[in-house]
N, C-alpha and C positions, 0 to 999 in steps of 0.2 A: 522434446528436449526440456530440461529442467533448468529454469533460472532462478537467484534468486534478488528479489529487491530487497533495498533496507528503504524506509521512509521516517524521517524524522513526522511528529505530527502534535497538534495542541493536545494537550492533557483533558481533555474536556467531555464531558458527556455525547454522546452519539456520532462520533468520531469512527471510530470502527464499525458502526450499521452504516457511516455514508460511506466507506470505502468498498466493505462488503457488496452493497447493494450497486456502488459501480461495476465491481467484475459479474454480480450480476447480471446487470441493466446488459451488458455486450458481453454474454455468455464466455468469459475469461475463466480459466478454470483454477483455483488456489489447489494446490497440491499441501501446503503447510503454511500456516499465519501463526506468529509467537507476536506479544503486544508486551513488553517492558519497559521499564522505569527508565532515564535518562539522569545525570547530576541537576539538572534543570528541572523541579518540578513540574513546570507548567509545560513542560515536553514530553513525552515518550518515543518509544524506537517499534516501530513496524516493520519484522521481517517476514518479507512471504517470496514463497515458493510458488512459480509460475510455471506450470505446462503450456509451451507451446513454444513455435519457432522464429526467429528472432523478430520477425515483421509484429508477433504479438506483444512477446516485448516491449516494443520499442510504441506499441496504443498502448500497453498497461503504462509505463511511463509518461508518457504524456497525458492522459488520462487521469491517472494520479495527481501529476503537478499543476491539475485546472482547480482541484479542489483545496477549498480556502484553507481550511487547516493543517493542510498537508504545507509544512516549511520547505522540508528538503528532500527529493526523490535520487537514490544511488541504483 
C-alpha cells in the first residue's frame, strides 16, 4: 500500500542524505521523494511516498520525527 508523508525540514545541506539513509538504515522502501521550496527560506517541504503497510507507516513517522532537522512530520 502506498502512503504518502509531507515533512517540513531545515533548508540546509545534508538534510536529504540523513533522511535517505534513515529509510535506508531500516530498509523502508521510497516509492517517490520530491524536495521543494517553502515561503520560509530556511525550510523546505519533503514529500515521499512510502510502500508499505500502515505498522510501517507509522516507524517512517516516528523515525522521521527523531531526526533534528526534520520540524514537522504529516
Amino acid at each position: 500500500m502506498k502512503h504518502v508523508i509531507s515533512a517540513l525540514v531545515e533548508n540546509k545541506p545534508g538534510v536529504l542524505a540523513h533522511v535517505a539513509g534513515m529509510f535506508a538504515a531500516r530498509a523502508f522502501n521510497i516509492d517517490s521523494l520530491v524536495v521543494g521550496r517553502t515561503e520560509d527560506p530556511d525550510l523546505s517541504r519533503m514529500t515521499i511516498v512510502v510502500i508499505g503497510d500502515d505498522k510501517v507507516l507509522e516507524q517512517v513517522r516516528k523515525q522521521l520525527a527523531k531526526i533534528v532537522s526534520v520540524v514537522k512530520v504529516q
